[in-house]
C-alpha positions in Angstrom: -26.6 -14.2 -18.2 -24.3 -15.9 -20.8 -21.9 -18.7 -20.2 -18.8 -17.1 -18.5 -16.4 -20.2 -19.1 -13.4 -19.7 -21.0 -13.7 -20.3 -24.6 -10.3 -21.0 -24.8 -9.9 -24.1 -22.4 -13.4 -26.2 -23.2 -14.6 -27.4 -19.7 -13.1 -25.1 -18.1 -14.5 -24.5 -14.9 -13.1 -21.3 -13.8 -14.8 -17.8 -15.1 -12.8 -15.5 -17.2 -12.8 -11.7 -17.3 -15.1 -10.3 -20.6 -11.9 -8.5 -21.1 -9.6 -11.3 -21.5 -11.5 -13.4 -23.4 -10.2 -13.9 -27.3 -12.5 -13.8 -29.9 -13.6 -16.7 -31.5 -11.9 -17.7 -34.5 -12.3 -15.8 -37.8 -14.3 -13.1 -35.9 -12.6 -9.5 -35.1 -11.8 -8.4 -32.1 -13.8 -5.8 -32.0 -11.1 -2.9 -32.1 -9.6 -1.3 -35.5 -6.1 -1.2 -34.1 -4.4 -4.0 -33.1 -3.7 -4.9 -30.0 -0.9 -7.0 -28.0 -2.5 -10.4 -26.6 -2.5 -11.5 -23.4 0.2 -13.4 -21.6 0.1 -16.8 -21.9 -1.3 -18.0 -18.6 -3.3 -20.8 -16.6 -5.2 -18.4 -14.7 -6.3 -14.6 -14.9 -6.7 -14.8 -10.8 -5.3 -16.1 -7.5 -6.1 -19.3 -7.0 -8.3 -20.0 -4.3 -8.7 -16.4 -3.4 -11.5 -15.9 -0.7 -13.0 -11.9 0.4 -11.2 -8.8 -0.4 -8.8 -10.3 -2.5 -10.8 -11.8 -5.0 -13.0 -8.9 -4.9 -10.0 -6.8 -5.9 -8.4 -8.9 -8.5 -12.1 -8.8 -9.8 -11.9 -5.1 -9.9 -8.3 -4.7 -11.1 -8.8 -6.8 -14.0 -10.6 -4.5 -16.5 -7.6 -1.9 -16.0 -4.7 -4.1 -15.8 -5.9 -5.4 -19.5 -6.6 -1.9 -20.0 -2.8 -0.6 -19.3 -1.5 -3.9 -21.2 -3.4 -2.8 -24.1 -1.6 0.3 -23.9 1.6 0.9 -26.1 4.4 0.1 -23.6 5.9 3.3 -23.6 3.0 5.0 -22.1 2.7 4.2 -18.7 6.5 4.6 -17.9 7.0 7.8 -19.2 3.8 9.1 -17.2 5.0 7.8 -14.3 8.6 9.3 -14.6 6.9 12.9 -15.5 5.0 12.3 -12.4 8.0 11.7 -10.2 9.9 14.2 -11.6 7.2 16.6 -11.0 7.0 15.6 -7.4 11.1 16.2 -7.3 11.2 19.3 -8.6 8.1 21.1 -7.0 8.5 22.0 -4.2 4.8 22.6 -2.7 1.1 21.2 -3.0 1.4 20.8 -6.3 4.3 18.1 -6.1 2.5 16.1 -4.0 -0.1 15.9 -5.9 2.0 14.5 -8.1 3.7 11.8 -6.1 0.2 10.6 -5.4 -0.8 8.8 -8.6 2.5 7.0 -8.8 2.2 5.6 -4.5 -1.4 4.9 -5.2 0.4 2.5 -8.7 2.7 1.5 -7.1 0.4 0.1 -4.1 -2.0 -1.3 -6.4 0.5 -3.4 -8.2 2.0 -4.4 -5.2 -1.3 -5.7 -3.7 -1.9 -7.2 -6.5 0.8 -9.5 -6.5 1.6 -9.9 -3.1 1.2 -13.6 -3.4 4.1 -14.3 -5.8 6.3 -12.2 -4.3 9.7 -13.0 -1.8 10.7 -11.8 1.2 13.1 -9.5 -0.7 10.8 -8.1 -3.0 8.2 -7.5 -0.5 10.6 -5.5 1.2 11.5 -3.6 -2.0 7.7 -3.2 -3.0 7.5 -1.9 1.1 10.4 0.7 0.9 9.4 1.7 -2.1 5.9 2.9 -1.5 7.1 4.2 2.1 9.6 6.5 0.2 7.0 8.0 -2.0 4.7 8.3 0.5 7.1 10.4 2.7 7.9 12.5 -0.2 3.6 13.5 -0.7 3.7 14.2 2.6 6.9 16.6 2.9 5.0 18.5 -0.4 2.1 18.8 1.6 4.1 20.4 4.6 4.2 17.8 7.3 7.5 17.9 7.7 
């Protein structure tokens, strides 16, 4: 299995993600177009993350680099169609809608949780109660 240290930091002990790794020096990175970097950073996880956190922020890292690779216009604009979709119809098919943007929405939540207030937790909270209340009055519950 090949050396999973950062090549960035020498003696780094903590392991980086194959995704966020930069290419060493004079080589390419691989993709014809060119991409935005990374955030400049210490760390790519929590620290000291222990169970089902660190599995997750294992998990979520390919696609959060993923969307960040992404021009920036992308992901907004689905997610407004999205919503607007949910607003405007009325049945099933709306909440099917609204279901992509709560699941988003929770993920990014989750995922950072651990820098968050008390008042953006609450935000984050209401949020994600909203939209789930409006999947479930597309799907007939109330």
């Amino acid at each position: 299995m090949a050396d999973k240290r950062s090549p960035d930091r020498p003696g780094s002990a903590r392991p980086t993600h194959p995704l966020a790794r930069r290419p060493a020096p004079g080589r390419p990175s691989g993709g014809a177009a060119r991409r935005r970097p990374l955030p400049p950073g210490e760390q790519f996880f929590t620290p000291g993350a222990t169970g089902l956190r660190k599995k997750a922020e294992r998990l979520s890292a390919t696609p959060l680099v993923f969307l960040f690779q992404l021009p920036r216009w992308v992901l907004p604009v689905l997610l407004v169609v999205l919503l607007l979709a949910g607003f405007a119809v009325p049945s099933f098919w709306g909440g099917l809608a609204v279901l992509p943007v709560a699941a988003f929405v929770g993920w990014l939540a989750y995922m950072s949780w651990p820098s968050l207030g008390a008042g953006a937790r609450v935000l984050r909270i209401a949020l994600l109660t909203f939209l789930l209340l409006l999947a479930a009055d597309r799907f007939g519950a109330f």
